[in-house]
C-alpha positions in Angstrom: -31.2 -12.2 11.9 -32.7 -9.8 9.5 -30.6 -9.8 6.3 -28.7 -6.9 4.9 -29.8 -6.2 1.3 -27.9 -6.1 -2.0 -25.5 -4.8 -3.0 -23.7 -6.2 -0.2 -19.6 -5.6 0.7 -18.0 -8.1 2.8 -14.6 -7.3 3.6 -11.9 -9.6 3.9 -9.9 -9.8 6.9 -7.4 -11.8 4.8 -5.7 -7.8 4.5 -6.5 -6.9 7.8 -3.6 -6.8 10.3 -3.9 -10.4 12.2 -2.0 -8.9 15.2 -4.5 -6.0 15.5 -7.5 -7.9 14.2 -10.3 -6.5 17.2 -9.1 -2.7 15.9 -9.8 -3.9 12.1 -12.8 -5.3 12.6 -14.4 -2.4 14.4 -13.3 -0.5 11.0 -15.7 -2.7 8.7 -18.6 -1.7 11.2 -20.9 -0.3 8.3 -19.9 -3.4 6.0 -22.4 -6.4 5.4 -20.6 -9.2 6.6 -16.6 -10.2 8.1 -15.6 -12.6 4.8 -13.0 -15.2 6.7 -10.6 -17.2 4.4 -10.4 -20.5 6.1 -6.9 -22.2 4.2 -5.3 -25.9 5.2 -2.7 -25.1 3.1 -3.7 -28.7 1.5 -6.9 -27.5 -0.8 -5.0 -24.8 -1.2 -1.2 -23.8 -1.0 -1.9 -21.3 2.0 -2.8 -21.9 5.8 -4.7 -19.0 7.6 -7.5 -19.5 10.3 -8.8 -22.6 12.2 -11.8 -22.8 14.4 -10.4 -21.4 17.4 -9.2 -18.0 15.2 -12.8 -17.9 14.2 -14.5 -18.4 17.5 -12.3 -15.3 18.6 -13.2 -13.4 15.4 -17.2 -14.1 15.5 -17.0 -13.1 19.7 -15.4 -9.6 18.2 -16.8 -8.8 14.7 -19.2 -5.9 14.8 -21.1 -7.8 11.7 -22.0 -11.3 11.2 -19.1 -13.6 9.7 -19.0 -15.1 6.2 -17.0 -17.9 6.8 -15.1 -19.2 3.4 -14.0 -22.6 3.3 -10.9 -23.7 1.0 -9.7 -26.8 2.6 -10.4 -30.7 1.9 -13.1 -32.4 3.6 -16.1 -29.5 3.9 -17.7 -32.5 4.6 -16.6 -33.3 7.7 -15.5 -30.0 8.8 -17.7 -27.0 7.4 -20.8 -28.1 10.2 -18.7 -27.1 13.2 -18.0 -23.5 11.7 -21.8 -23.2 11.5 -22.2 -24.8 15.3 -19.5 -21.5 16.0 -22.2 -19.2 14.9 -20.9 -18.0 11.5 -24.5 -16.7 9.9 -22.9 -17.8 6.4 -20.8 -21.1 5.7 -19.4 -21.4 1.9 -17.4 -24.6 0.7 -15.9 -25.8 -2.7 -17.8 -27.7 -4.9 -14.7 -29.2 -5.9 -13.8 -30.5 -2.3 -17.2 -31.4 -1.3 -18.1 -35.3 -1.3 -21.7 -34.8 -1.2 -22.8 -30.8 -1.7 -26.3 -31.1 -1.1 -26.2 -33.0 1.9 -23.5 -30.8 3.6 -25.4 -27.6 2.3 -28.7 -28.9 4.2 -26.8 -30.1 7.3 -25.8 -26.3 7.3 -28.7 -25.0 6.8 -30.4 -27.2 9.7 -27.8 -25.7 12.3 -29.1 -22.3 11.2 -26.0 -20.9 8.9 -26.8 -19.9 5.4 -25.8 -22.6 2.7 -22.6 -21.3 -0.1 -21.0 -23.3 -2.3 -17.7 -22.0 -4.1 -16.4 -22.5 -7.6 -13.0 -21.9 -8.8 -12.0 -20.0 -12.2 -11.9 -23.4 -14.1 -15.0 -24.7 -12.6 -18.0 -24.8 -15.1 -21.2 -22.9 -13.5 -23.6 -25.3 -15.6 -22.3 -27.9 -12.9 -24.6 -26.3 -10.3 -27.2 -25.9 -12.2 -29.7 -28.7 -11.3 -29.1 -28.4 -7.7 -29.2 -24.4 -7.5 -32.1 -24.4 -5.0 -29.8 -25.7 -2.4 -28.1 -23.2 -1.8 -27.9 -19.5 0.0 -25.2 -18.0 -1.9 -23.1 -19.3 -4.7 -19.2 -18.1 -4.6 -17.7 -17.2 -8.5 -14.0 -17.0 -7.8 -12.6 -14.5 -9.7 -8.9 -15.3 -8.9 -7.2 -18.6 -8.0 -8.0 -19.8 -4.4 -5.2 -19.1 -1.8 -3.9 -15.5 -2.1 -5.1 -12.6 -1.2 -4.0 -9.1 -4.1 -4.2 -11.2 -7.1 -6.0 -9.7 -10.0 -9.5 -10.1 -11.5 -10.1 -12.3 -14.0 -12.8 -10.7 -16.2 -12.8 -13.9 -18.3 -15.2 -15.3 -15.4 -18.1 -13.0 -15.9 -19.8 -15.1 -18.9 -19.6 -17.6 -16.3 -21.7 -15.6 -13.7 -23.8 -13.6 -16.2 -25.2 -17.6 -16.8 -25.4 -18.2 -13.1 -27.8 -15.1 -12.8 -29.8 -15.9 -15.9 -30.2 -19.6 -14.5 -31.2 -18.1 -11.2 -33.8 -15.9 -12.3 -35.3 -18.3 -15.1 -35.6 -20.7 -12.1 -36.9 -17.9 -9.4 -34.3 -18.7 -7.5 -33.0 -15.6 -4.6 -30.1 -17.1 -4.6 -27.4 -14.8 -3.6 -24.4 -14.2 -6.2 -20.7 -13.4 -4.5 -18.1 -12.2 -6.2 -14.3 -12.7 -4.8 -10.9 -11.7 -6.2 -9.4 -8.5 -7.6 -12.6 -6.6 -6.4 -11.9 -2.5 -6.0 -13.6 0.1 -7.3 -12.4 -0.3 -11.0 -13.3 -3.5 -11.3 -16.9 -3.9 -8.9 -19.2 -2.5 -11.9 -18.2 -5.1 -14.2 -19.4 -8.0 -11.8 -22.2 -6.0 -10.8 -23.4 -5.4 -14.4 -22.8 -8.9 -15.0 -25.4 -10.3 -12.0 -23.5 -10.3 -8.6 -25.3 -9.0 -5.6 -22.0 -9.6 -3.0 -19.0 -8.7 -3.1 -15.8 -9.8 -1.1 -13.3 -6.6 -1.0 -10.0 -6.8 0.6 -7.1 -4.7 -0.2 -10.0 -2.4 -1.4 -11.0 -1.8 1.6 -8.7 -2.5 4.2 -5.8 -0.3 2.2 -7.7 2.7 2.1 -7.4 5.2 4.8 -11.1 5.5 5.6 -12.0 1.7 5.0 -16.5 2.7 6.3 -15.7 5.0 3.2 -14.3 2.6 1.2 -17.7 0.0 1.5 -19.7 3.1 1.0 -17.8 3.9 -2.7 -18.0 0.2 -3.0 -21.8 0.1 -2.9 -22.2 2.8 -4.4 -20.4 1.6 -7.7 -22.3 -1.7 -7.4 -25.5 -0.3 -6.9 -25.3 2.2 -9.9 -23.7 -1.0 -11.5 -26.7 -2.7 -11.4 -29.5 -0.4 -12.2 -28.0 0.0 -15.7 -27.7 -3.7 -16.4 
């Protein structure tokens, strides 16, 4: 699979209509990736989609999936979203019992390696183990809901992340998620993230193609002046 380049916008069908899913997928067609909020509504206090929902999804989705992983136990259960074909498998740092192993067992089934932090979560933490990793996840909202607002208190946080990276060499992708729109998607590009995770953004806008092309747009222009 040839991969997209940055910026990249991967909607989240956490806004799109569940009972006309197929029809809202087909309207992110010129996004990156399909970004699917997996919740046990124990990690987090929300349940969405199991691995049956995203077996359906990834047989329908008109781009690869980027599979998002807030429940307990990545560990055990992160693998089999990978052996469903998801081309990107993010968990939580915090839920994780051993991140570098899961994020190479990943990797060897062919999915691209994330790892997720939460608001509170300190970015120096995955410092020393960096490498392992496809894509680091900077939340910019609590876990759980979908519509909350961003938290611009977390860019410092990712500003380091990209300094880190690059000091290191690292092509480590940085993705961005919560309260992203196009008043807020400069700030996080300026500040080093190269994905973005848009949902009401894009899936309440009447022309949602348009709304990922505004979206990279902003990011891209974003991130030429920084």
């Amino acid at each position: 699979m040839s991969l997209p380049e940055a910026p990249r916008i991967n909607p989240s069908i956490l806004a799109a209509d569940f009972v006309n899913m197929q029809a809202d997928l087909a309207r992110i067609a010129t996004a990156d990736f399909a970004h699917v909020d997996v919740m046990d509504n124990h990690f987090v206090p929300n349940l969405t989609f199991g691995p049956q929902m995203v077996e359906r999804i990834q047989a329908t989705s008109p781009v690869p999936l980027d599979v998002h992983l807030m429940i307990t136990d990545p560990d055990r259960w992160a693998p089999g979203y990978a052996e469903l074909g998801a081309a990107s498998v993010t968990f939580h740092l915090e839920a994780a019992a051993d991140p570098v192993a899961l994020a190479r067992r990943l990797r060897s089934i062919g999915s691209r390696a994330g790892v997720a932090i939460k608001p509170g979560t300190a970015g120096e933490s995955l410092y020393e183990i960096l490498d392992e990793f496809d894509q680091i996840l900077v939340m910019t909202v609590e876990p759980g809901f979908g519509g909350q607002g961003f938290m611009a208190e977390t860019m410092p946080k990712l500003r380091a992340l990209r300094q880190e990276a690059t000091r290191r060499g690292s092509d480590v992708w940085l993705q961005v998620d919560g309260g992203i729109s196009e008043s807020t998607i400069a700030q996080a590009a300026g500040a080093g993230a190269d994905t973005f995770v848009a949902g009401s953004a894009v899936y309440g806008a009447e022309d949602a193609a348009a709304a990922v092309t505004r979206l990279r747009e902003l990011a891209r222009a974003a991130s030429l002046e920084s």
